[in-house]
C-alpha positions as CSV (number, residue, x, y, z in Angstrom):
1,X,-12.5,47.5,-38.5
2,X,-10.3,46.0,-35.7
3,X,-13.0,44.5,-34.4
4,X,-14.5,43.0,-37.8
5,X,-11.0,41.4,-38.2
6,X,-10.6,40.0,-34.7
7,X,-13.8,38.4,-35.2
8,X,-12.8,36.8,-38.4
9,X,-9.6,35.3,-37.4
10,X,-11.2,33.6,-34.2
11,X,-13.9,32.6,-36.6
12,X,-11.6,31.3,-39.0
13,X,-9.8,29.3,-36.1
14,X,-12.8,27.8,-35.3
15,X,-13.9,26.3,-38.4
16,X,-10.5,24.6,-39.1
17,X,-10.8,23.2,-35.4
18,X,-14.1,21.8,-36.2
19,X,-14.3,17.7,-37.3
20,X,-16.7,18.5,-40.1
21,X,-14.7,20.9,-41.8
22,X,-11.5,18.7,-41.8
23,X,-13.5,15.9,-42.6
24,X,-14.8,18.2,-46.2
25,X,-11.1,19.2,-46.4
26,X,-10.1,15.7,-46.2
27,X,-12.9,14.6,-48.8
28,X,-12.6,17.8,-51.3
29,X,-8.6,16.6,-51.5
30,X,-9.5,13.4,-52.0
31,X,-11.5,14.5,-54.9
32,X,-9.4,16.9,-56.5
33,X,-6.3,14.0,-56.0
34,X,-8.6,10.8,-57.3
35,X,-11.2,11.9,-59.0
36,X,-8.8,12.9,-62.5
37,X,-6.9,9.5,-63.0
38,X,-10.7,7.4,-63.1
39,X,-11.8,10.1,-65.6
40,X,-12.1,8.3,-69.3
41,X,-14.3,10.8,-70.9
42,X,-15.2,9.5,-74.3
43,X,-11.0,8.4,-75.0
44,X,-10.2,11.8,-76.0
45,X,-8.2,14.7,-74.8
46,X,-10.5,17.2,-75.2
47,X,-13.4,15.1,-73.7
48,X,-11.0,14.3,-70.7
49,X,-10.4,17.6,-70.1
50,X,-14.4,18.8,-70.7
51,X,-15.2,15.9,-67.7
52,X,-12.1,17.1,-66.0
53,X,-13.2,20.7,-65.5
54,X,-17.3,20.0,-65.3
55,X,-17.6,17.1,-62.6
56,X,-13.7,17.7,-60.6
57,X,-15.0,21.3,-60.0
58,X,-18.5,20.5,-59.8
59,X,-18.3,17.8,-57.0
60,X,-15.3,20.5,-54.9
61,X,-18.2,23.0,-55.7
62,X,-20.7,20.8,-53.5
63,X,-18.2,20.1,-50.4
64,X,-17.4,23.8,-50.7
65,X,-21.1,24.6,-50.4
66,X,-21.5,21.7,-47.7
67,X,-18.4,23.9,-45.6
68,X,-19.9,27.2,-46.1
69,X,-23.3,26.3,-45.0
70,X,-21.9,24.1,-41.7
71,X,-19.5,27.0,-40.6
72,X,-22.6,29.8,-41.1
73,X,-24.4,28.3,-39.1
74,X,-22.2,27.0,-36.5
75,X,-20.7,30.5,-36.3
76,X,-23.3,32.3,-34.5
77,X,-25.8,29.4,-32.6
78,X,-23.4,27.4,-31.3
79,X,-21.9,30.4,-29.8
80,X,-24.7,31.1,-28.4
81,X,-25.6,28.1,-27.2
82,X,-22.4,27.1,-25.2
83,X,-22.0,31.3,-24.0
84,X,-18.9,32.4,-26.1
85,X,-20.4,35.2,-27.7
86,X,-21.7,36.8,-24.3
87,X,-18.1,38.4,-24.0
88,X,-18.2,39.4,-27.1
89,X,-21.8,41.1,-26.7
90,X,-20.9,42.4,-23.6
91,X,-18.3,44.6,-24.7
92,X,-20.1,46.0,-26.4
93,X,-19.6,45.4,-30.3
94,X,-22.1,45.9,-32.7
95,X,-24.4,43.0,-33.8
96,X,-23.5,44.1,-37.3
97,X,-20.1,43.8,-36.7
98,X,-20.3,40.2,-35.4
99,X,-22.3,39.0,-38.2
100,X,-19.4,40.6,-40.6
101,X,-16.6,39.4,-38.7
102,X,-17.9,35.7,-38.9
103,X,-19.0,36.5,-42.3
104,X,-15.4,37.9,-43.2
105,X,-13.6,34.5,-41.6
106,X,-15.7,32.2,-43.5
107,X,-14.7,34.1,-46.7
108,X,-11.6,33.7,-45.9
109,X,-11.9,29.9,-45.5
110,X,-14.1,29.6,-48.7
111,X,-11.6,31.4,-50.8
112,X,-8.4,29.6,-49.9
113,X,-10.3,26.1,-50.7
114,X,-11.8,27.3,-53.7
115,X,-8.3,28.5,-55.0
116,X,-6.7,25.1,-53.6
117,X,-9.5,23.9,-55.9
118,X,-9.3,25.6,-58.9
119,X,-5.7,25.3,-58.9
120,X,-5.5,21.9,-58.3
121,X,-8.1,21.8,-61.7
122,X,-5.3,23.9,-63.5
123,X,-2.6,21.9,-62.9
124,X,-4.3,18.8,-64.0
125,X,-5.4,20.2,-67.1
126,X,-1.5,20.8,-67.9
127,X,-0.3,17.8,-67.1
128,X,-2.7,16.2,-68.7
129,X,-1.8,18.4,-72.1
130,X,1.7,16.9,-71.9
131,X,0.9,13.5,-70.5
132,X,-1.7,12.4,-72.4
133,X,-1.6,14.0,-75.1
134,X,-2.3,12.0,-79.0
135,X,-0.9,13.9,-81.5
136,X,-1.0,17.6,-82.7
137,X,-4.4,17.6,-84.5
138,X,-5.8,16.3,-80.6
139,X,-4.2,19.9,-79.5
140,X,-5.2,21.8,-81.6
141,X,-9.1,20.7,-81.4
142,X,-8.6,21.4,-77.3
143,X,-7.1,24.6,-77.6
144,X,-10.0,25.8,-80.1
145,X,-12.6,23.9,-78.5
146,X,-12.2,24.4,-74.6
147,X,-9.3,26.4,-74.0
148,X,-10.6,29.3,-75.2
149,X,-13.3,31.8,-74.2
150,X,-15.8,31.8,-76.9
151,X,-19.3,34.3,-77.5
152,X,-22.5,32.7,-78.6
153,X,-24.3,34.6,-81.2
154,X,-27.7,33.2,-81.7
155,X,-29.5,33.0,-84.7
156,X,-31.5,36.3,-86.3
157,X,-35.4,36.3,-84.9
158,X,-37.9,35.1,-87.7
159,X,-40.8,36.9,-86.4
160,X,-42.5,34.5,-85.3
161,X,-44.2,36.1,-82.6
162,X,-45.7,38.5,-84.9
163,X,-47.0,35.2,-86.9
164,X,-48.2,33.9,-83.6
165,X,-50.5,36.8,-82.7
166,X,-52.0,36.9,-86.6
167,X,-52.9,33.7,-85.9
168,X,-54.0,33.5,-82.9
169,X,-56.4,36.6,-84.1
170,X,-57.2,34.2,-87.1
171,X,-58.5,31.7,-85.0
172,X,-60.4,33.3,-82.2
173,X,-62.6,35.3,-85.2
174,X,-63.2,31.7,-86.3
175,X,-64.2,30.6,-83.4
176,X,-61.2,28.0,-83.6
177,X,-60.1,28.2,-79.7
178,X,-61.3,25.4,-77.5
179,X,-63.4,26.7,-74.6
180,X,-62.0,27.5,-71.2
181,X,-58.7,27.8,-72.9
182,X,-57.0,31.2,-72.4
183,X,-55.9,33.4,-74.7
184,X,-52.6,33.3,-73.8
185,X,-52.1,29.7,-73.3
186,X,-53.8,29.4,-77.2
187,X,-51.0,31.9,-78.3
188,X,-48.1,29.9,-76.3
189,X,-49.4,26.8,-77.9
190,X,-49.4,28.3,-81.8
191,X,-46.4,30.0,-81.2
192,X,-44.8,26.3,-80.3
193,X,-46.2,25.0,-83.0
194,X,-44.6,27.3,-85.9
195,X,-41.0,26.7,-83.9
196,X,-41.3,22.9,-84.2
197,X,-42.5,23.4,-87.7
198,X,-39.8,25.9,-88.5
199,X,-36.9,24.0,-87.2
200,X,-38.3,20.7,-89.0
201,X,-36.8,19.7,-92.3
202,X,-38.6,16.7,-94.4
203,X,-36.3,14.7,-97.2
204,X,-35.9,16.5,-99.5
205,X,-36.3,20.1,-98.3
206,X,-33.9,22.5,-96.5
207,X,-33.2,25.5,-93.4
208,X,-31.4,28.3,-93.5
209,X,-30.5,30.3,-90.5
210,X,-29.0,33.8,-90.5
211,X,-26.0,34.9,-88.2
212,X,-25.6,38.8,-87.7
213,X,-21.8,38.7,-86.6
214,X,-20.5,42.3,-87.2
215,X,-16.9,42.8,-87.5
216,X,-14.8,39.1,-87.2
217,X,-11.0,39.4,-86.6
218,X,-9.6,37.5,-90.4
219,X,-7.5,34.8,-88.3
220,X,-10.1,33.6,-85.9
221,X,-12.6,30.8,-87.4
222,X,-16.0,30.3,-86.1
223,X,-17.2,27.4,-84.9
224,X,-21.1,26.1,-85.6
225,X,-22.8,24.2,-83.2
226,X,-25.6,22.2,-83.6
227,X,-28.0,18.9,-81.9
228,X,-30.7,17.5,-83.9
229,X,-32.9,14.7,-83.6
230,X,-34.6,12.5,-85.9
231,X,-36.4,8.4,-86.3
232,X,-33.6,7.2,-87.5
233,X,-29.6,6.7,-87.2
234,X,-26.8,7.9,-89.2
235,X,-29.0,10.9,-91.2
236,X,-27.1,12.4,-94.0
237,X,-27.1,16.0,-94.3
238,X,-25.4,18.9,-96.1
239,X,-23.7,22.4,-94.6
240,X,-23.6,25.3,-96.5
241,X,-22.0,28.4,-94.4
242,X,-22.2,31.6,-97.1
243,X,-24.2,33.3,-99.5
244,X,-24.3,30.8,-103.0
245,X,-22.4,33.7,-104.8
246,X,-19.2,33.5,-102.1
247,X,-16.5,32.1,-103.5
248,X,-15.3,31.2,-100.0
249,X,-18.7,29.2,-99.3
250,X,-18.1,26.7,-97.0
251,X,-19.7,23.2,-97.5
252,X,-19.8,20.4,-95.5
253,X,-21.0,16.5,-96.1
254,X,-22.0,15.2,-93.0
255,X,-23.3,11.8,-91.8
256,X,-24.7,11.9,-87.9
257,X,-26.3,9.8,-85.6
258,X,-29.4,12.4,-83.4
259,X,-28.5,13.1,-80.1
260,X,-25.9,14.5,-79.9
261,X,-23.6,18.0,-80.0
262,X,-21.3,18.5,-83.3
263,X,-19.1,21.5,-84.2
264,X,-18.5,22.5,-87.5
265,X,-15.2,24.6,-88.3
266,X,-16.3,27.7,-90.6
267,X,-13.6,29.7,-92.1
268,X,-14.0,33.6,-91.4
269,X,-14.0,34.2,-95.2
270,X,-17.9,33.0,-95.3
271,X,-18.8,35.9,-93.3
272,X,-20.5,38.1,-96.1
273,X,-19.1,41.9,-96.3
274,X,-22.2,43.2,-94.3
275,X,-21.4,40.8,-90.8
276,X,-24.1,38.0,-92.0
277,X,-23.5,34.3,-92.5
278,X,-26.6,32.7,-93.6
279,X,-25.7,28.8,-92.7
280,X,-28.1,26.4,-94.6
281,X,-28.9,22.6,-93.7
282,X,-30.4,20.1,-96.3
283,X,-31.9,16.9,-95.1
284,X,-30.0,14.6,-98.5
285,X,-30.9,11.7,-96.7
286,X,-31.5,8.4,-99.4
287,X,-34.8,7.3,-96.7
288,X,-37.4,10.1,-96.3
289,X,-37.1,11.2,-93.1
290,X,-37.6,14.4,-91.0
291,X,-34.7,16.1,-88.6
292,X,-35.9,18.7,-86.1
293,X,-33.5,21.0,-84.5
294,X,-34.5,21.7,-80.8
295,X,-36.1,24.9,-80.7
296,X,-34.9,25.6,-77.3
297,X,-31.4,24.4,-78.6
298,X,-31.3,26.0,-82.2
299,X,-27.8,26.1,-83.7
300,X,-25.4,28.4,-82.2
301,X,-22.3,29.9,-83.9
302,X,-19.5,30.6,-81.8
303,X,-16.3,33.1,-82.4
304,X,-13.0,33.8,-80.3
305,X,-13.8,36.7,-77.4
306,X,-11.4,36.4,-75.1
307,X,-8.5,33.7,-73.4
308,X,-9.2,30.6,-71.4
309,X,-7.5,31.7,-68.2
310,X,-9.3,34.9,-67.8
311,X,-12.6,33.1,-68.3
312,X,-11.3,30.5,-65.9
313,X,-10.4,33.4,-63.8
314,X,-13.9,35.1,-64.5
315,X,-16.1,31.0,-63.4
316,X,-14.1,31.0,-60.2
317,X,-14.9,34.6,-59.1
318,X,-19.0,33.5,-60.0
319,X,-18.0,30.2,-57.7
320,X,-16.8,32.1,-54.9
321,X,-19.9,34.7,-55.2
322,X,-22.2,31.4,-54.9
323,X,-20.4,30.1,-52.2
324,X,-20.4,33.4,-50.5
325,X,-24.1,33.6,-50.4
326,X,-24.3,30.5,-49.0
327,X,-22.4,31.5,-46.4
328,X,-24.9,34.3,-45.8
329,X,-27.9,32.1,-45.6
330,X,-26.2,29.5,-43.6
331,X,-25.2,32.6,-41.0
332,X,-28.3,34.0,-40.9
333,X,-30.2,31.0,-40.4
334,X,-27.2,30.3,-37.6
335,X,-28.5,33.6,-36.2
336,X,-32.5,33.2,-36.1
337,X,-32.5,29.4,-35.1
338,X,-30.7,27.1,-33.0
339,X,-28.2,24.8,-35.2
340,X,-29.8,21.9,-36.0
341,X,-33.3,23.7,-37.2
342,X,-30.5,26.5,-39.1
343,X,-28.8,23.2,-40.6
344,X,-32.2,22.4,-41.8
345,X,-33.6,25.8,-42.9
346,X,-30.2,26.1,-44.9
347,X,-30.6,22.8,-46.5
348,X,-34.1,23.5,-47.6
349,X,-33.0,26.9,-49.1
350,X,-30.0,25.1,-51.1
351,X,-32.3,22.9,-52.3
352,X,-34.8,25.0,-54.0
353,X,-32.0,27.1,-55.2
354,X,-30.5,24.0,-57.2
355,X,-34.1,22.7,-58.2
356,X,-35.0,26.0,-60.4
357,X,-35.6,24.4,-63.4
358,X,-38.3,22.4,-61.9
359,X,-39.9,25.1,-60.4
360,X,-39.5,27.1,-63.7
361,X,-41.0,24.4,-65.7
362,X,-44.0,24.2,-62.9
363,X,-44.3,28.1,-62.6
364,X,-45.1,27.3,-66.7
365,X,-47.6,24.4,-66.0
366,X,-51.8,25.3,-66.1
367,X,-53.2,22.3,-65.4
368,X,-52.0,20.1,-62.9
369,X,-55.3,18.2,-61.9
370,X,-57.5,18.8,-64.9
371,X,-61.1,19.3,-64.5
372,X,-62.0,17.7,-68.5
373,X,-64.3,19.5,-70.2
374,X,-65.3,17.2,-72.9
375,X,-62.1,17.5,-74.8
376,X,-61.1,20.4,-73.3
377,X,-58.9,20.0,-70.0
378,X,-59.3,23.1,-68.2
379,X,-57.7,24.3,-65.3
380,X,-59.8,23.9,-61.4
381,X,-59.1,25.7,-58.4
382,X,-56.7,23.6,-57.2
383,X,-54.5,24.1,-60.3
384,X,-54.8,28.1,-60.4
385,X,-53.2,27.9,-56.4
386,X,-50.4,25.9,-57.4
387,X,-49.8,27.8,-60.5
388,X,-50.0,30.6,-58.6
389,X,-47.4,29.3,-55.6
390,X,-44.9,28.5,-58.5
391,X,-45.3,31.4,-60.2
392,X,-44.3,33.1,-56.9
393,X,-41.5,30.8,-55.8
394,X,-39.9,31.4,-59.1
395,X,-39.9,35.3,-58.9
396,X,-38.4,35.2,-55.1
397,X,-35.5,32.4,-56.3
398,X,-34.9,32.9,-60.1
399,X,-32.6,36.1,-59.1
400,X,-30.5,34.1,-56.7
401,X,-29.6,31.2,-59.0
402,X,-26.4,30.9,-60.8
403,X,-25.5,30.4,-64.4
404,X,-23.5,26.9,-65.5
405,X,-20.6,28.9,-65.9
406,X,-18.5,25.6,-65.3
407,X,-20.9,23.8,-68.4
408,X,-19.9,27.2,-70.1
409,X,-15.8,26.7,-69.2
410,X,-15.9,23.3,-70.3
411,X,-17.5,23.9,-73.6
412,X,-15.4,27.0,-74.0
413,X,-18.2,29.5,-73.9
414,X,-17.3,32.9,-72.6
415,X,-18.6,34.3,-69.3
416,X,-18.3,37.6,-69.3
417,X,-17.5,40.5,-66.8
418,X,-21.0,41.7,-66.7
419,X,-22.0,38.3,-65.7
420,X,-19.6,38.5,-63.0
421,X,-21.0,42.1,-62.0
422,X,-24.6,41.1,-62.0
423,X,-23.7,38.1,-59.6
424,X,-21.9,39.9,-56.9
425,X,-24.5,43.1,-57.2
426,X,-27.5,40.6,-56.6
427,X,-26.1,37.7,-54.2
428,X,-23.2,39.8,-52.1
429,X,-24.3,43.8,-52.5
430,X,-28.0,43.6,-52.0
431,X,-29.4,39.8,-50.6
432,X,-26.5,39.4,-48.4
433,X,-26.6,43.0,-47.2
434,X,-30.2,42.4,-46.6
435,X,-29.1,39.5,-44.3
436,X,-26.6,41.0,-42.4
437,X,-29.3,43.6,-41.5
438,X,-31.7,41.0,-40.6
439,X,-29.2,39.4,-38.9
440,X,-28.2,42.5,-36.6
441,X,-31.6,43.2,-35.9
442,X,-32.5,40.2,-34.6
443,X,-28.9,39.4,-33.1
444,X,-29.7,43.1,-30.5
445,X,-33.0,41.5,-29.5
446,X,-32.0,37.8,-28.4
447,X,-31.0,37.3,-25.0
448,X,-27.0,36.6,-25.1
449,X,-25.2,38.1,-22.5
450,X,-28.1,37.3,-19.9
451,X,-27.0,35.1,-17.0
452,X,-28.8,31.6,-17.0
């Protein structure tokens, strides 16, 4: 253990000694120091403080990543490469011990900044409480909204998978799906279909979605949030939040341009006495016109779970997970390559860890050059490879890529402890481990030590 320590402090020395890290020290201060005051937001507290805590600790999240991957892999190939880690192979330590010694100092480096950081983030959000704060009813909307830790609970399932597959039976003992189309693709494509048709509501007409809440403490309100869009500005609409025969029904008049994300105040005393709030939308608009809630962004009804400052507390410990897999690739690659093809290597991995969605969305995609069919476009060879490559670039990177646990602070969403678990289990316990192996077995087979 000696050892492991030793290794970290000269490690740690190192990286404060080196010009790019004080330059990223220099630059995250500047950031945390000048990025706040330009910060308008939309001229509201609570909007100040949402940009405050989503772009201040998003940008020191990216310098912090930028520092973790330079000092991994600095650590090991530069050593290497100028002869200081022959005494330290020569004496002898274990290559495993090495790679967690280095691994141990830039921790210890990452953790300081990131606490600096989110810190610095903390104190700004104070001062800007009692600085620029309106009036009371400006509080009050920020400590309900933001500063608090709140649990989605999604709307009940309507079975419409089950719908999906009864018609996708319908069809193919009609003789209704297009050739060369598969029968999973046909099914993906009706079950699309009755979403965007069940979250569609014509003039006139209405949509009610149920909420299975449980047990609600009586002084904590819910909060309903929704984005719709629709042809047209300024739609008028009406909120219903209760059963009809609830005395305590809550109702709501609303006039709203699409586009955008509103929150509705419910009082707790809608709730029905079995945990359910049905919550009803009718489209009153004078014009006929048709408002569609995103399907992949239905309504979402939130409720009180825990404090701001231990979900603050909870987004920084995911943060300092992230950056401490970064740290492992960046050391790793330190350990395989020399540092400018590591550098590289390292920047390749960040970047497909922070493209997911685009590989998700291609992983999804059939057809990318479509052989047509007559009307039908059907997928060629070409197509089936790349599905196939994206399909298996997804599985390798989708368990090493983070939640938007700083979108979630910001909006006031809870992050939870498992969420915390499952991120240090996956990126510290088992990839990381996996590197530091990989690591010490190629670390005893290079030539360091060996007189040139």
């Amino acid at each position: 253990m000696n050892r492991i320590l030793s290794i970290a402090a000269v490690t740690l020395r190192s990286a404060i000694r080196s010009r790019i890290v004080v330059f990223m020290m220099l630059l995250l201060v500047f950031i945390l120091v000048g990025l706040p005051p330009a910060i308008r937001g939309d001229g509201t507290l609570t909007g100040y403080v949402q940009v405050l805590l989503s772009y201040t600790l998003g940008f020191a999240g990216i310098i912090l990543s930028i520092v973790s991957v330079w000092t991994g892999c600095t650590a090991v190939s530069a050593e290497i490469k100028t002869h200081q880690l022959d005494m330290v192979v020569t004496k002898p330590v274990p290559a495993i011990q090495i790679w967690l010694g280095k691994w141990l100092g830039i921790l210890v480096l990452s953790f300081v900044l990131l606490l600096f950081t989110f810190g610095s983030a903390y104190g700004g959000l104070r001062w800007a409480m009692t600085r620029r704060a309106a009036d009371q009813k400006d509080l009050q909307k920020l400590r309900e909204q933001v500063l608090v830790a709140r649990e989605q609970i999604p709307p009940r399932e309507e079975g419409l998978a089950e719908q999906a597959d009864n018609l996708l039976a319908v069809r193919q003992a009609e003789g209704g799906i297009p050739e060369g189309l598969t029968a999973a693709a046909a099914r993906r494509v009706i079950e699309d279909n009755l979403r965007l048709q069940a979250n569609s509501v014509p003039g006139g007409y209405s949509r009610q979605w149920i909420f299975d809440i449980g047990v609600l403490p009586a002084d904590r309100p819910l909060f309903l949030r929704y984005t719709f869009s629709a042809p047209r500005d300024d739609i008028e609409g009406m909120w219903l939040a209760g059963s009809r025969d609830n005395r305590d029904q809550a109702v709501r008049r609303v006039t709203e341009a699409p586009g955008g994300f509103y929150t509705w105040r419910i009082p707790p005393a809608a709730v029905n006495r079995d945990g359910t709030l049905p919550v009803e939308y009718g489209n009153i608009n004078s014009e006929p016109v048709t408002v569609i809630f995103p399907p992949e962004k239905p309504p979402m009804l939130l409720f009180y779970h825990d404090s701001f400052e231990m979900n603050f507390l909870r987004v920084f410990l995911v943060v300092f997970v992230r950056i401490a897999m970064l740290s492992a690739i960046g050391l790793t690659a330190g350990t395989l390559f020399s540092q400018p093809v590591a550098l590289f290597f390292s920047a390749w991995i960040v970047l497909l860890l922070n493209v997911g969605r685009y590989i998700q969305s291609m992983a999804a995609t059939q057809t990318f050059f479509p052989v047509h069919d007559g009307p039908v476009r059907v997928p060629g060879l070409l197509d089936k490879l790349l599905h196939l490559f994206f399909a298996a670039l997804h599985r390798m990177l989708h368990p090493l890529q983070s939640p938007d646990v700083l979108g979630a602070l910001a909006a006031g969403e809870w992050v939870s402890w498992a969420t915390v678990a499952a991120e240090a289990a996956v990126k510290i316990v088992i990839f990381s481990g996996l590197l530091a192996l990989l690591s010490a077995f190629v670390l005893n087979r290079r030539e360091v030590g060996l007189p040139s």
